[in-house]
N, C-alpha and C positions, 0 to 999 in steps of 0.2 A: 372586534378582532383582537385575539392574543397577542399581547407585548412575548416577542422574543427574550429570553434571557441574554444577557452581553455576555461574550466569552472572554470578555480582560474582566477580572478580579478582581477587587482591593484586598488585598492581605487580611488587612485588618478586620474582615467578616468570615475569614476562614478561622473556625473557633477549635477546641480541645474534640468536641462533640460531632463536630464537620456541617459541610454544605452539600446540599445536592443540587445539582446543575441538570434539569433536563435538557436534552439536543434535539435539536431538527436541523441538519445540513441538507439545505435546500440548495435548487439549481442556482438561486441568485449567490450562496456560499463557496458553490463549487467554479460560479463566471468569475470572482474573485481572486480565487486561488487559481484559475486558469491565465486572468491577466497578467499574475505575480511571479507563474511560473510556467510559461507557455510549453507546448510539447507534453504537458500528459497525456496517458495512452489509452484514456477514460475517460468516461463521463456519466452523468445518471438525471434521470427524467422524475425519479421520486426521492424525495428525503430520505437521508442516512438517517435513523432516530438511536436514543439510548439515553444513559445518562451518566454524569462523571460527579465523585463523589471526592470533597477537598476535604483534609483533616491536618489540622496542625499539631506535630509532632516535634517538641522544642522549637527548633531555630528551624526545623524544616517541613515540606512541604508533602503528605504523603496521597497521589493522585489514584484514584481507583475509579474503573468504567468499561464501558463496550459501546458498541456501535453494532450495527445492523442493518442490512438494507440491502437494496438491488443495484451494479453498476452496468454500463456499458463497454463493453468492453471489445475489441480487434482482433479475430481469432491469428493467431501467429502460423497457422499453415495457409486457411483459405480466402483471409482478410476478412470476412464478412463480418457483419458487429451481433454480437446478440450479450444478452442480459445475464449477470454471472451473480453470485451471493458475494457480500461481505461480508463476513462478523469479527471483530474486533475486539478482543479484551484485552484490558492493560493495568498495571500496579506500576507505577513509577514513586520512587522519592526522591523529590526536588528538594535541593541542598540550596542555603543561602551564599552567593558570592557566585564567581567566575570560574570556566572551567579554564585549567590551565595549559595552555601550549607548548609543548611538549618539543625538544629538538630532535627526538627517534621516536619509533614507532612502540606502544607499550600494548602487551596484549592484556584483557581489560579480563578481570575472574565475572565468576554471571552475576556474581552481585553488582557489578560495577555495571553492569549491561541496565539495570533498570533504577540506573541515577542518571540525574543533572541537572541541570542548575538556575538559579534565575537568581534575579539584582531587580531591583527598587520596590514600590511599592505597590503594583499591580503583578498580576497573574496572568499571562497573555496565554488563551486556552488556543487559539487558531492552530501556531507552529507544532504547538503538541497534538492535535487533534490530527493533522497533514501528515504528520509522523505515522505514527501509528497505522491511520487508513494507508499508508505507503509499507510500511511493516506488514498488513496482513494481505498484499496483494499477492498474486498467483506469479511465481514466474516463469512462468508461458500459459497465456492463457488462449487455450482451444475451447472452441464451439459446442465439444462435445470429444470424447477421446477418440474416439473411431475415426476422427475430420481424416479425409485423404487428402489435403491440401491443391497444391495447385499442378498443374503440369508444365514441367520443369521448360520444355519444348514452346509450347503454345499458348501457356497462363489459363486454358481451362480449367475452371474450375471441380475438381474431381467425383465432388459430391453430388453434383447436379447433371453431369454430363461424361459420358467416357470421350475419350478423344483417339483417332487410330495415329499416335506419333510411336514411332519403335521405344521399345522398353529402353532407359539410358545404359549403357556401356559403363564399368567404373574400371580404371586402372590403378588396380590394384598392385602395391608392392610386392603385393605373397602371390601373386600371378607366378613370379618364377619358380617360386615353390610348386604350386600346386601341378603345373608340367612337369617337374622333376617328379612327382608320384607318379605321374602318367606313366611316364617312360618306363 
């Protein structure tokens, strides 16, 4: 059996020339990250695969990689689960030290968007790997664009079945407009 690569790092084997990390984020990676962080809205039955490339640039850290794979995913109209793509690319530079806490709110230029930071002398690849797969997620993800969702009425499902409940009514604000054209 293949020895998995460890995703914490020692610094000190990330060189001028760099390392390559290949991935397989397996269902046992993703029960972990489910424990740690209960409530995501996914799941996946096959390994994420890719690989992340480390290079030491002075005092910092410059992360390059992708991911790829199938997840499970909850259509957001008709609930149903089905199988949706990831792919993941990312270029981060990890700065040495802490990032600092701020008493207002600072809007961040795009450079600053693919920094941050680590402290001591390992490379903890997990939190960063979690990021990203949460970075390239869908936000709303459908079954399929055409999903008719649910009925609003009966919770039939639309796609599977019509259902005879009357079409909904909406009270609409410009209702009194549009009688005033009437008239």
């Amino acid at each position: 059996m293949k020895k998995k690569p460890s995703l914490i790092v020692p610094v000190e084997q990330i060189t001028w020339e760099g390392l390559d990390i290949p991935l397989s984020l397996d269902v046992d990676w993703f029960a972990r990250w489910l424990h740690d962080q209960p409530g995501l809205e996914f799941s996946l039955e096959k390994p994420l695969t890719g690989t992340v490339h480390l290079e030491r640039h002075e005092g910092n850290i410059l992360v390059r990689g992708g991911l790829q794979g199938e997840l499970i995913f909850t259509c957001s109209r008709c609930l149903e689960t089905f199988a949706g793509p990831l792919t993941a690319s990312f270029d981060l530079l990890l700065k040495r030290g802490q990032a600092q806490a701020l008493d207002q709110e600072v809007e961040l230029s795009a450079g600053e968007l693919d920094e941050d930071f680590f402290s001591g002398d390992e490379l903890e690849l997990n939190v960063l790997l979690r990021e990203q797969i949460l970075l390239a997620l869908p936000l709303k993800t459908l079954c399929r664009e055409e999903c008719r969702g649910l009925c609003r009425q009966c919770g039939k499902n639309l796609n599977q079945e019509s259902c005879s409940c009357p079409a909904p009514s909406f009270d609409s604000s410009f209702a009194a407009l549009k009688k005033l054209r009437n008239d």
